[in-house]
C-alpha positions in Angstrom: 41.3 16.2 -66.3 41.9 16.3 -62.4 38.6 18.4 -61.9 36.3 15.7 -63.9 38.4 13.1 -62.0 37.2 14.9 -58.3 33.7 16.0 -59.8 33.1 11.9 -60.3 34.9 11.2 -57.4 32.3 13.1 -55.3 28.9 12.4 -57.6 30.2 8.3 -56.6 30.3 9.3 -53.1 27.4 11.0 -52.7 25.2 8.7 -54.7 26.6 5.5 -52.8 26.3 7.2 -49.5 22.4 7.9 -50.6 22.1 4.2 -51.7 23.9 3.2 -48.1 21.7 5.4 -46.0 18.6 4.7 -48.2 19.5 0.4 -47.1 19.2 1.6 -43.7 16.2 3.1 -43.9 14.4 0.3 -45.8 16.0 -1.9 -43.3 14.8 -0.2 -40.1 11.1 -0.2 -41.3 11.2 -3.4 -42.3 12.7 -4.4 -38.5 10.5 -2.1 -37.0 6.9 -3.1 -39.1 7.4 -6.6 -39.5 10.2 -8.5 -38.2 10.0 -7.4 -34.3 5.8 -7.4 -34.8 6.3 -11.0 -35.1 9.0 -11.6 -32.7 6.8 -9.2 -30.6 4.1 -12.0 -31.2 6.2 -15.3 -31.1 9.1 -14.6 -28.5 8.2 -14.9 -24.9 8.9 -13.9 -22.1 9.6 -10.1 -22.3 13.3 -10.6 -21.0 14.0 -13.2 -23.7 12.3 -10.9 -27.0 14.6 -8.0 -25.6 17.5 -10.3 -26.6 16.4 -11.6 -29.8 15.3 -8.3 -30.7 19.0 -6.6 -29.7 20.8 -9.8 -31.4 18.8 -9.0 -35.0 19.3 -5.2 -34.2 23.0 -5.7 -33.6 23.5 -8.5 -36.9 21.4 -5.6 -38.8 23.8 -2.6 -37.9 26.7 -5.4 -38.8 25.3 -5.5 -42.3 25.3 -2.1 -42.6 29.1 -1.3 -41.3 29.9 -4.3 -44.3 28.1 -2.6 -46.6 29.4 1.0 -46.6 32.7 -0.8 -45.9 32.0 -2.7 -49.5 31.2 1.2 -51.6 34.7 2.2 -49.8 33.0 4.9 -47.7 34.4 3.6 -44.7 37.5 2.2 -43.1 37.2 0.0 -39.5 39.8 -0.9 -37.4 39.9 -1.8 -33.5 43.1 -2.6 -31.2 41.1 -5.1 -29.6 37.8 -6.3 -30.8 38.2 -9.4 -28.7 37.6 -7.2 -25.5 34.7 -6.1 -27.1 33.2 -8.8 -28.2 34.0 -10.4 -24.7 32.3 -7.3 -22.5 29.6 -8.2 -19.9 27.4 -5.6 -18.2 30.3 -3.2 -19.1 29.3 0.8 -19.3 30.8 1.2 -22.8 31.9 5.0 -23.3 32.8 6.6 -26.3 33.3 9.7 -27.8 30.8 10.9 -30.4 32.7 12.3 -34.1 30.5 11.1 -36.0 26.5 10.0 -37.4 27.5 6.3 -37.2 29.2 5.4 -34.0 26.3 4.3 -32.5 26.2 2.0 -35.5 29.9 0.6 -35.4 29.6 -0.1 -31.5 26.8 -1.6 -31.7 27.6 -3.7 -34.3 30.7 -4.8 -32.2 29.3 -5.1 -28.6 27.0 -7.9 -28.1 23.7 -7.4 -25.8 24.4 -3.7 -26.4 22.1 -1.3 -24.6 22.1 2.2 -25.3 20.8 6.0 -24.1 18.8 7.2 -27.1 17.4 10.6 -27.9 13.7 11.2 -27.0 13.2 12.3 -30.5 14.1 8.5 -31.7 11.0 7.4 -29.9 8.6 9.5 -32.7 11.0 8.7 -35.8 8.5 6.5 -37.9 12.4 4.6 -39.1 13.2 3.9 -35.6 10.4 4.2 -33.0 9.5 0.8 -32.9 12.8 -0.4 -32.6 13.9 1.9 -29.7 11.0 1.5 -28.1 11.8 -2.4 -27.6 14.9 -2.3 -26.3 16.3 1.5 -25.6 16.1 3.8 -23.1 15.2 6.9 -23.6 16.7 10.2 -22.9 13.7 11.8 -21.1 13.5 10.4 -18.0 14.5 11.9 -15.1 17.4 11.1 -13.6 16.3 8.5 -10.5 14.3 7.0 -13.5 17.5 6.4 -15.7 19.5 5.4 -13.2 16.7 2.6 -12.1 16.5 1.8 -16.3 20.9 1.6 -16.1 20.7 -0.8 -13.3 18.3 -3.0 -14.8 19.6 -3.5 -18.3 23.2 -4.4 -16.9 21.2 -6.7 -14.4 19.9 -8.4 -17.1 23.5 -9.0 -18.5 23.4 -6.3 -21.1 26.3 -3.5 -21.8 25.3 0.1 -21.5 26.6 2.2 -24.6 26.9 5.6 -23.5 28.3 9.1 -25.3 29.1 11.1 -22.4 28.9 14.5 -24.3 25.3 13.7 -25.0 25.9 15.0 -28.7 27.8 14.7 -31.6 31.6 16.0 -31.2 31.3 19.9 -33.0 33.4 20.5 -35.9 36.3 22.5 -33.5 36.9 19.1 -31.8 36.5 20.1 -28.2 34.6 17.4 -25.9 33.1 18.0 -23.1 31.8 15.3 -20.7 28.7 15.1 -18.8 29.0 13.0 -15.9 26.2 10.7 -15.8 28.1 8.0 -16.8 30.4 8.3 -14.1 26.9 8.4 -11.5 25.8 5.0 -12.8 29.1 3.4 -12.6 29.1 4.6 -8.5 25.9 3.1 -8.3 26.1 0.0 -10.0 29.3 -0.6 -9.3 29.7 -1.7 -12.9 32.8 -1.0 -14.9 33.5 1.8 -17.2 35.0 0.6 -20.5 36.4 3.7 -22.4 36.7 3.3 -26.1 38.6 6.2 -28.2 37.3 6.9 -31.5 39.4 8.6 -34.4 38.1 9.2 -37.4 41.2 10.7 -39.7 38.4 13.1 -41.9 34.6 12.3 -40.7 33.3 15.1 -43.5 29.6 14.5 -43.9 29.0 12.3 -40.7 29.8 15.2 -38.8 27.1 17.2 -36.8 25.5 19.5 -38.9 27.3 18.4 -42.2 25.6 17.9 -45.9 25.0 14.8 -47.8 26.8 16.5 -50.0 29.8 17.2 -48.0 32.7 14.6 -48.6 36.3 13.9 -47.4 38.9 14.5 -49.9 39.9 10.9 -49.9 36.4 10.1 -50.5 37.0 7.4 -47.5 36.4 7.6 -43.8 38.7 5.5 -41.6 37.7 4.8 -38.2 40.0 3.5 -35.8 38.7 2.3 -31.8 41.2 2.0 -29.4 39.7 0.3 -26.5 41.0 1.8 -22.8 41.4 -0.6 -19.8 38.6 -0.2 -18.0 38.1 2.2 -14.4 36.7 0.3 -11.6 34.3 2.8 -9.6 35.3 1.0 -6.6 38.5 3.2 -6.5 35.9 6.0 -5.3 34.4 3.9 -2.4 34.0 6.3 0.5 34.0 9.8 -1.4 31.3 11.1 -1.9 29.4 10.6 -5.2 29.1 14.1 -6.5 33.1 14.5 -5.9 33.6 10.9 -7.3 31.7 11.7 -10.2 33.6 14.3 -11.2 37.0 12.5 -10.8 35.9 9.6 -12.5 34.9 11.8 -15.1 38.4 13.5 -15.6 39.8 9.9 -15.2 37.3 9.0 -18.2 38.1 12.1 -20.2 41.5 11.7 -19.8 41.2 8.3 -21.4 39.5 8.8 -24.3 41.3 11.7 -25.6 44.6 10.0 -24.6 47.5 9.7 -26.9 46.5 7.2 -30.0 48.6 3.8 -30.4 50.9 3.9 -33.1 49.5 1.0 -35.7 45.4 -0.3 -34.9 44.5 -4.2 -36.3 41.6 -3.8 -38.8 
């Protein structure tokens, strides 16, 4: 009886998870062939259809989050989601344990900004979309930096996953420090957000569709760090400064978790 139980368990998981992603994917080509087309068409000037365009994009990936919250695929709870919401031309960092964090930040952060894979920019899902609005990783580095500066300029937040790829499956994280450059260049703050996920079992990097948490339910929890001002580096010098606000950033995300997160 227990093994039909967990063999219905996981064909409900797997079919709801296909339905979820399948929503996205309808959703995306419906934002990226006819809703920013027209906004593309109707919204000027450039500056002002960047926001429209990342205020649908962000109410879109809100809908999403609700929706594989409502087949009980996932859990959400922040510590603070008033900080959040409240962030101005913030660099948002994060760690990276699963397919969706992009998603959940995104959804919580207004005027989001993000650092997207090149690859993105040919995806027929999402090219449109992150062409708008995104910037991609490709660029050399005085060009990203210039792209950074601008964006937070403009008033946006800068989401960034400082180990450039999904967390492996062993857990270890390594940072890159490019964050830490365009915080000592901006002079913009770097807001560290800490994301747990208690079993993250087909989100993972390189996981199945078909792979599932035993609990069938993924619970993320975002603990949201006070934030490093890169004017504590003033006067070192930036490759040096990079690398201690790095280890200042590290040390933050992967510090001890708080006892009981607010959904």
């Amino acid at each position: 009886m227990l093994r039909i139980y967990r063999a219905i368990r996981l064909a409900w998981h797997v079919a709801a998870k296909i339905f979820a992603f399948g929503c996205f994917g309808l959703g995306s080509l419906t934002l990226a062939f006819t809703v920013i087309p027209a906004l593309w068409l109707f919204v000027h000037p450039r500056a002002r259809f960047r926001r429209v365009v990342r205020a649908v994009v962000r109410g879109s990936f809100a809908s999403f989050v609700v929706l594989m919250r409502g087949l009980r695929l996932i859990a959400v709870y922040t510590d603070d989601r008033a900080r959040l919401a409240r962030a101005r031309r913030a660099i948002i960092c994060a760690n990276h344990p699963s397919l969706i964090d992009v998603v959940i930040l995104t959804a919580l952060v207004p005027r989001a900004d993000c650092i997207v894979k090149a690859r993105l920019w040919k995806n027929p899902f999402m090219m449109n979309i992150v062409r708008s609005v995104y910037i991609p990783n490709s660029l050399d580095p005085e060009e990203t930096f210039r792209a950074c500066r601008r964006t937070l300029e403009e008033g946006n937040n800068l989401i960034i996953f400082p180990e450039g790829t999904r967390t492996a499956n062993h857990g270890d994280i390594r940072l890159q420090r490019n964050a830490a450059h365009i915080a000592l260049r901006t002079g913009r703050p770097i807001l560290p957000v800490r994301i747990k996920a208690d079993s993250p079992r087909g989100l993972q990097k390189g996981d199945s569709v078909f792979d599932t948490p035993a609990s069938g339910l993924v619970r993320f929890w975002l603990e949201v760090r006070p934030p490093l001002d890169p004017s504590e580096y003033a006067g070192i010098p930036e490759p040096r400064a990079a690398r201690m606000l790095t280890n200042k950033l590290k040390e933050a995300i992967l510090g001890a978790a708080k006892s009981q997160p607010d959904g």
